[in-house]
C-alpha positions in Angstrom: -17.2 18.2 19.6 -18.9 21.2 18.0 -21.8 22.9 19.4 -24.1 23.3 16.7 -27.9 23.6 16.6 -28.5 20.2 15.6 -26.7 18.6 18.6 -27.9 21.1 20.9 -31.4 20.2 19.4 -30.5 16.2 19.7 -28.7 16.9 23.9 -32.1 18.6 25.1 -34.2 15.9 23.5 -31.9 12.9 24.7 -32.5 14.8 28.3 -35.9 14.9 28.1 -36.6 18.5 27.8 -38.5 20.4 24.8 -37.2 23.1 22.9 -38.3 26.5 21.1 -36.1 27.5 18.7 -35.3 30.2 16.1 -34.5 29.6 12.9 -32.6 32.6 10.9 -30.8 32.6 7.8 -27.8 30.9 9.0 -29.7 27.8 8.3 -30.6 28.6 5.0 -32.3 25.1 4.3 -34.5 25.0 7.6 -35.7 29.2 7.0 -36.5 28.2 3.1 -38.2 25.2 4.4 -40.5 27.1 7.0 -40.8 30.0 4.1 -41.7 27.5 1.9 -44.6 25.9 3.9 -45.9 28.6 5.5 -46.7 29.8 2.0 -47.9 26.5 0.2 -50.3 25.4 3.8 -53.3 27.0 6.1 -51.9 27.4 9.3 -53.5 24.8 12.1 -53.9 27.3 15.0 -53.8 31.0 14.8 -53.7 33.6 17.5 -53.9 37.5 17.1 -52.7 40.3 19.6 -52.2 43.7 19.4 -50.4 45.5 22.5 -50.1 49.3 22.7 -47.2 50.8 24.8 -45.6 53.9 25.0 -44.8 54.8 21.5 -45.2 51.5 19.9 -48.3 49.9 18.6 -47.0 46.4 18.0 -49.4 43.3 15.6 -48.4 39.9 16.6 -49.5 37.1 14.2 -48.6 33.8 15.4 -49.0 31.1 13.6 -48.5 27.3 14.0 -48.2 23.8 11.6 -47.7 20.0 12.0 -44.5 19.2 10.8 -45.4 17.8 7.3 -44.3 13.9 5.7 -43.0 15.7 2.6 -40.1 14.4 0.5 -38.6 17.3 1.2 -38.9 17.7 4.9 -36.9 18.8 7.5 -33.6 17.0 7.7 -33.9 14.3 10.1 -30.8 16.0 12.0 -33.2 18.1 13.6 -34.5 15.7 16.2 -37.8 15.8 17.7 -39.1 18.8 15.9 -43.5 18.7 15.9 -44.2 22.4 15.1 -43.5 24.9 12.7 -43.7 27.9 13.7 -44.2 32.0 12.0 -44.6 35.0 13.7 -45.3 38.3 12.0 -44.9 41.7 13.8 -45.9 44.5 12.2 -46.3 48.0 14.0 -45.3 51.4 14.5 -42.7 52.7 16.5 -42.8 56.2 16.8 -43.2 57.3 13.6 -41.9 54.5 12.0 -43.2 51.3 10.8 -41.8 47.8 11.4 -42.6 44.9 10.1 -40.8 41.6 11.1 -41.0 37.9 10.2 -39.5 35.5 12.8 -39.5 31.4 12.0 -39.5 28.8 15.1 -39.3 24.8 15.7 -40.0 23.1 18.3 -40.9 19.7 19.9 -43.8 21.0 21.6 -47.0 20.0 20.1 -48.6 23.3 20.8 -50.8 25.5 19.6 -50.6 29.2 18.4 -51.4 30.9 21.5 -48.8 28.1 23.7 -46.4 29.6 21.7 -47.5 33.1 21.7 -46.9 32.5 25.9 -43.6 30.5 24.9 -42.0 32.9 23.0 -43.0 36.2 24.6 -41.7 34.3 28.2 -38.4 34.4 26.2 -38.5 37.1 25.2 -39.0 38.8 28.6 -36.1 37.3 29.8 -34.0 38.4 27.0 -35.1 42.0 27.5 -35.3 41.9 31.8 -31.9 40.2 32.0 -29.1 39.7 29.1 -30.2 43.1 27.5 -30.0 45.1 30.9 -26.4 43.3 31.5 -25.4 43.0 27.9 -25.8 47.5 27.5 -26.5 48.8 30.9 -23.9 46.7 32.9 -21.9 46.7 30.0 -21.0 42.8 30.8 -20.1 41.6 27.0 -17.2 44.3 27.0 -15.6 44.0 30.5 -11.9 43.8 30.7 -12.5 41.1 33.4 -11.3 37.7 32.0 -8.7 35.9 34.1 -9.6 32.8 36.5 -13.3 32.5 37.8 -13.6 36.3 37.7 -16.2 36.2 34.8 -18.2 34.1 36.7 -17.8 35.9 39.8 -18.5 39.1 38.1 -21.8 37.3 36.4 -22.9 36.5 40.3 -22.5 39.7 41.1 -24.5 41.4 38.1 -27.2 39.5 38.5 -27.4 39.8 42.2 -27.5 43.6 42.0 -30.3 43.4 39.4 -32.3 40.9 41.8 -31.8 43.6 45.0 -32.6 46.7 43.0 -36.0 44.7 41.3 -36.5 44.0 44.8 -36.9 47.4 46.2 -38.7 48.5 43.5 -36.9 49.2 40.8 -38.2 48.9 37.3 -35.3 50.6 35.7 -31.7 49.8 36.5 -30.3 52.6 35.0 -32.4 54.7 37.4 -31.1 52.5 39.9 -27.4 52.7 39.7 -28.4 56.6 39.6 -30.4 56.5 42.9 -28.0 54.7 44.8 -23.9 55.2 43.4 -23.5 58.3 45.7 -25.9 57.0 48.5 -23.9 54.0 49.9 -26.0 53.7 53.4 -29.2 53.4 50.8 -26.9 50.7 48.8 -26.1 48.6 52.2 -29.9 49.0 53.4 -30.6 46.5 50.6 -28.9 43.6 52.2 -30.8 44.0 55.6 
């Protein structure tokens, strides 16, 4: 069976979990859908924050809606879904300015600034974990790939990120610096 959305959607729901999800244009009827409410309905809940760091000055708009008893509703495929959800970045990086419109369902019955938490959690560990081992430990493009060595590798990754956050590392780029021609510092992190 196909992993899809919908039945990833329907597993977590028949486990008893909740889900946030994205919704881009590869599900073009969902994103019109969201596009299409957001514009025609006042949003429930609304929460504002602005966040300054480094070079970036960064608006966050999130906003949240019921899911609406329309006729042309969200196909019931999409189990469990009680939220729509928008969030709109706009901000300047550098010297140049962004603006960004992301779309969201979930079966949390939350408000805007539940999800603002929700979704910036995520996003945390998208930027703290699979960014630094997707282009810093260059993990997507390893020639690895016989037997359990992917997974063994994974271990491994992840374990060095844990040790070198542990000793006080906030970048791991710095990290693999400080310590690939220091071994004795490298082996002090297992004591």
């Amino acid at each position: 069976m196909p992993c899809t959305p919908k039945k990833t959607v329907e597993q977590i729901i028949e486990s008893g979990n909740d889900f946030v999800m994205a919704v881009k244009g590869n599900q073009p009827k969902l994103f019109t859908y969201l596009q299409t409410q957001f514009q025609q309905h006042e949003a429930q809940s609304v929460d504002d924050q602005t966040e300054q760091t480094r070079n970036r000055m960064t608006q966050r708009t999130i906003s949240v809606l019921s899911v609406l008893d329309t006729v042309d509703g969200i196909d019931a495929v999409w189990v469990g879904v009680q939220r729509l959800v928008r969030v709109e970045r706009t901000g300047i990086r550098g010297v140049e300015a962004t603006h960004e419109t992301m779309f969201y369902i979930s079966s949390v019955a939350g408000n805007a600034t539940d999800f603002s938490r929700l979704i910036r959690d995520h996003w945390h560990i998208e930027n703290r974990l699979h960014w630094v081992k997707d282009v810093v430990l260059k993990e997507d493009s390893t020639p690895v790939c016989a037997g359990h060595a992917p997974e063994n590798m994974a271990i491994l990754r992840t374990i060095a990120l844990n040790l070198f956050r542990l000793h006080g590392f906030a970048s791991i780029t710095k990290a693999l610096r400080a310590v690939a021609h220091d071994i004795p510092r490298l082996f002090s992190f297992f004591q």
